[in-house]
matplotlib code that plots the C-alpha trace (Angstrom):
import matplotlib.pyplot as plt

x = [105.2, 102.7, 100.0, 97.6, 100.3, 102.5, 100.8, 100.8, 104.2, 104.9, 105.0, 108.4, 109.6, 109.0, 105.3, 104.8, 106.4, 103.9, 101.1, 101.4, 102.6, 99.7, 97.4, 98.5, 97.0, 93.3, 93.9, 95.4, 95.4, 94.4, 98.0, 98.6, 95.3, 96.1, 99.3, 98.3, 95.2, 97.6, 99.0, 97.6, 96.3, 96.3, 95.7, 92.4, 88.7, 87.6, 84.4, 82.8, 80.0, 78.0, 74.6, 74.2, 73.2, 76.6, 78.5, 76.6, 77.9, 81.5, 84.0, 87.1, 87.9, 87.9, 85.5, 83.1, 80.0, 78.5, 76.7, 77.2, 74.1, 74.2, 77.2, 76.3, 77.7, 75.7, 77.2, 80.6, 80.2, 82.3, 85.0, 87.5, 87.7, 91.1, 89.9, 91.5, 88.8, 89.8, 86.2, 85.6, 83.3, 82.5, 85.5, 86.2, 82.9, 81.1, 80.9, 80.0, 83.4, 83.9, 80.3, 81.3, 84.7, 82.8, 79.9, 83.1, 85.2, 82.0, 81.9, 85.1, 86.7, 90.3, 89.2, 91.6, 89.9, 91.1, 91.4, 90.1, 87.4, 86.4, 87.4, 90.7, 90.5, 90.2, 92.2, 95.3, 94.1, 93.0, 90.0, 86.5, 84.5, 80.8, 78.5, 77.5, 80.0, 77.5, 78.5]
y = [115.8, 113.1, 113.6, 111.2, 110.2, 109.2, 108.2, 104.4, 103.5, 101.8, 98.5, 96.4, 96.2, 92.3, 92.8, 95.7, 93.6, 91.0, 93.1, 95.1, 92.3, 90.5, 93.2, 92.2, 89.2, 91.3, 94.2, 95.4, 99.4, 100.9, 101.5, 97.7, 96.7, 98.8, 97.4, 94.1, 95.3, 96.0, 92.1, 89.9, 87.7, 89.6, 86.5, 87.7, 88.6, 92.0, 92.5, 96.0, 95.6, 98.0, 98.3, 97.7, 101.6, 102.7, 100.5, 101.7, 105.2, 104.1, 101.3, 100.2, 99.1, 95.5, 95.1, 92.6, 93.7, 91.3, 93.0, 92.0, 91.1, 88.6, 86.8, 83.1, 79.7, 79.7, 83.0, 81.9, 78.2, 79.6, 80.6, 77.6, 77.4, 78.6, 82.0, 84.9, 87.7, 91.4, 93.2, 97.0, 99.7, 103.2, 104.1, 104.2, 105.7, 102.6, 98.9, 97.3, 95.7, 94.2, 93.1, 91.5, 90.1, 88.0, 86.8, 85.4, 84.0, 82.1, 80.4, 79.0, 81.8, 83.6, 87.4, 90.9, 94.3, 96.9, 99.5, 103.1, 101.9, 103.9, 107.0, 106.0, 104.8, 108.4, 109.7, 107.9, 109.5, 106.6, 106.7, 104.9, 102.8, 103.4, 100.9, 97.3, 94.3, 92.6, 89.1]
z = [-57.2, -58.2, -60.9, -62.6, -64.8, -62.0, -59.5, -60.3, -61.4, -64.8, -65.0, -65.2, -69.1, -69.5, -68.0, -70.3, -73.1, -72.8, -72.4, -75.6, -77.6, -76.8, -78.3, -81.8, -81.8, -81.3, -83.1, -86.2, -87.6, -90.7, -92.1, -91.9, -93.2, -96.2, -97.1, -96.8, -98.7, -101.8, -102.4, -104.4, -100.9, -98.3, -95.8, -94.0, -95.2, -94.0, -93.2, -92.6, -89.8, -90.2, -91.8, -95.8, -95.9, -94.3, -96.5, -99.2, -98.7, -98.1, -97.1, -96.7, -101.1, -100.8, -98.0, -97.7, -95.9, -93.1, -90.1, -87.0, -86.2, -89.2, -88.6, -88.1, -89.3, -92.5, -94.0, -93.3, -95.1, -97.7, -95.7, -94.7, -91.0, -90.7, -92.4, -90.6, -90.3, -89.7, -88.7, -88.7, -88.3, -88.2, -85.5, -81.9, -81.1, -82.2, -81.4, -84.0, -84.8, -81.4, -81.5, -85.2, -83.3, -80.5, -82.8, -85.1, -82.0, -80.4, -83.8, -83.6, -86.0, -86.2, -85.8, -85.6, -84.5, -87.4, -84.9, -85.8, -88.2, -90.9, -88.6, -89.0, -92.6, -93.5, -90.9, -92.9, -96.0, -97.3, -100.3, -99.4, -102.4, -102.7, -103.8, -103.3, -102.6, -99.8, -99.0]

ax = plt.figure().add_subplot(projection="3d")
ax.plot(x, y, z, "-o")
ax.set_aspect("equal")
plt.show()
């Protein structure tokens, strides 16, 4: 009996293999982020996108906040080049983190997707801080 599901067969392991490894190099999730989050260099500079309002009212602790809109080569002169960048926003039903990822990759910049945003922050359990810690 065929269904949606089945319909289109799977594809061969080593195709499949390569396809979902290769998502790792764009995206990273919130329990990652985290526990990276918790040594002393984590290795990346996360940047919420969203507006300086949203942020405001909560982010990911350790956040820096830099809306997409604003990313350009002057805001990231403090960064060395090889900065990796791990880019976030309010969860799957918003764009502002992809928006955040191509504005970053056009300038030459290594960029991860934290996938799930703040949605999935909290979805984790995970605490949000308040306040300001604009870049």
């Amino acid at each position: 009996m065929s269904n949606a599901v089945t319909q289109v067969s799977a594809a061969p392991s080593a195709q499949a293999l390569q396809h979902f490894e290769a998502g790792f190099a764009f995206e990273t999730d919130c329990w990652d982020t985290h526990d990276a989050l918790q040594q002393e260099n984590p290795g990346f500079v996360l940047v919420d996108a969203r507006s300086p309002a949203h942020f405001e009212r909560g982010h990911v602790p350790g956040a820096v906040n830099i809306p997409h809109g604003k990313i350009i080569e002057s805001r990231l002169a403090k960064y060395p080049e090889s900065t990796l960048f791990v880019v976030y926003c309010a969860g799957p039903h918003c764009n502002g983190a992809a928006r955040a990822a191509v504005r970053l990759a056009r300038l030459g910049r290594p960029v991860k997707l934290m996938a799930g945003g703040i949605t999935g922050w909290r979805d984790e359990g995970f605490e949000l801080a308040t306040g300001t810690d604009h870049d």
